[in-house]
C-alpha positions in Angstrom: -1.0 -6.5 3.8 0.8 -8.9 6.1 -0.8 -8.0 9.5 -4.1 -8.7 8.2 -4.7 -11.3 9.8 -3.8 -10.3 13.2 -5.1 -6.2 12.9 -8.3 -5.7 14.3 -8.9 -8.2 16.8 -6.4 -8.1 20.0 -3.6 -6.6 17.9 -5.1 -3.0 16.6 -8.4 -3.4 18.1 -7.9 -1.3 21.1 -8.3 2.7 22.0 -4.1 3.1 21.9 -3.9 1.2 18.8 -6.2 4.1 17.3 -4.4 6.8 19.5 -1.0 5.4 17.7 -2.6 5.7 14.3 -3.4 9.1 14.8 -0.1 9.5 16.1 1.3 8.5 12.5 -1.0 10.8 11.0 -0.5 13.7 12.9 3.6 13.3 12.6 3.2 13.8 8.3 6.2 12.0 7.8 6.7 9.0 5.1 9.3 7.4 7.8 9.6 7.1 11.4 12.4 5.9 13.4 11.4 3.4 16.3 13.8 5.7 18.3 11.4 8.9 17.9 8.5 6.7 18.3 9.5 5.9 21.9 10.5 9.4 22.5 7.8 11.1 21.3 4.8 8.7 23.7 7.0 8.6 26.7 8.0 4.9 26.2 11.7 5.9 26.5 11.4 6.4 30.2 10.0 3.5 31.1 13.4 1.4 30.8 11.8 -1.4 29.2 9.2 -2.2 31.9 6.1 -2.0 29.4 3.7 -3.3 32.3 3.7 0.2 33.4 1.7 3.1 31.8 2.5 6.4 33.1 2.6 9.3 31.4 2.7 7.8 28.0 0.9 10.2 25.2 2.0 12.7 22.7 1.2 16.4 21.9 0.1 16.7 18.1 1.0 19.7 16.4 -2.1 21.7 17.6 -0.6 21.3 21.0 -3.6 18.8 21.9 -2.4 16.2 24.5 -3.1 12.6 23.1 -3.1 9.7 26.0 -2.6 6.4 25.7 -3.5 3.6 28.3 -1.7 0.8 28.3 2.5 0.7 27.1 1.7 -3.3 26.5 -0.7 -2.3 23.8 1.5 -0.2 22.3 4.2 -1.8 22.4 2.3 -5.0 20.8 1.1 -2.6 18.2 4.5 -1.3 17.3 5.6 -4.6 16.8 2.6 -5.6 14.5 3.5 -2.1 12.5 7.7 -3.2 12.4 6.8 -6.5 11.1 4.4 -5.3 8.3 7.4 -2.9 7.5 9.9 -5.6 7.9 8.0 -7.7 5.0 5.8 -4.8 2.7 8.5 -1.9 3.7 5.7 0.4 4.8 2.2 0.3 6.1 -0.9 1.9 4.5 -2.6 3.4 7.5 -6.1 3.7 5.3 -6.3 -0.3 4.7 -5.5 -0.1 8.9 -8.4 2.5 9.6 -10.7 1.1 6.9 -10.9 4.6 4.7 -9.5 6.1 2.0 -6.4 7.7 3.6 -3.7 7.3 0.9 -1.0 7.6 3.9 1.6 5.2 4.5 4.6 5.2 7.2 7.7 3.3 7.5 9.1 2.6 10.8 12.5 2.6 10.8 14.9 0.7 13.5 18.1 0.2 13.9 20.0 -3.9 14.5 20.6 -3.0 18.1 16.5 -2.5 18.4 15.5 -5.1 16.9 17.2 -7.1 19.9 16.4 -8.0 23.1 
């Protein structure tokens, strides 16, 4: 795995980073678009001012409320996730949480996301 080396210390080492994990787990899908990401945690609203965090969490499909913290976190997390698709094509969230979850997601995003 490409991210490796950066998950686990700053970069997936924080409470969202296992929030957004969860997320992926929760969602049972093989692929996610970036767009439905956003949408989904509330980072949509924040017009691409990530050093706010309000109201940024997700309901599972339980209807349990999941919060996350900090939109910077995320937002460094999602990154970490795009590149390790960008390179591998998906990411194996058990090798992420360190157990024998055979999942794996694919974050999908469009040209126009992937700029600035």
């Amino acid at each position: 795995m490409y991210i490796e080396k950066y998950w686990g210390n700053y970069i997936g080492g924080t409470d969202d980073s296992l929030t957004l994990l969860d997320y992926f787990i929760h969602k049972q899908k093989a692929e996610i678009p970036l767009s439905e990401i956003f949408e989904d945690t509330g980072l949509d609203k924040l017009n691409w001012d990530f050093s706010t965090s309000p109201n940024l969490g997700y309901v599972d499909s339980e209807g349990e409320e999941h919060n996350f913290y900090y939109a910077i976190d995320l937002i460094t997390n999602l990154a970490a996730l795009m590149l390790e698709c960008s390179i591998n094509g998906s990411v194996p969230l058990g090798e992420l949480l360190d157990d024998d979850n055979g999942d794996t997601i694919c974050i999908t995003f469009t040209e126009d996301e992937k700029m600035p």
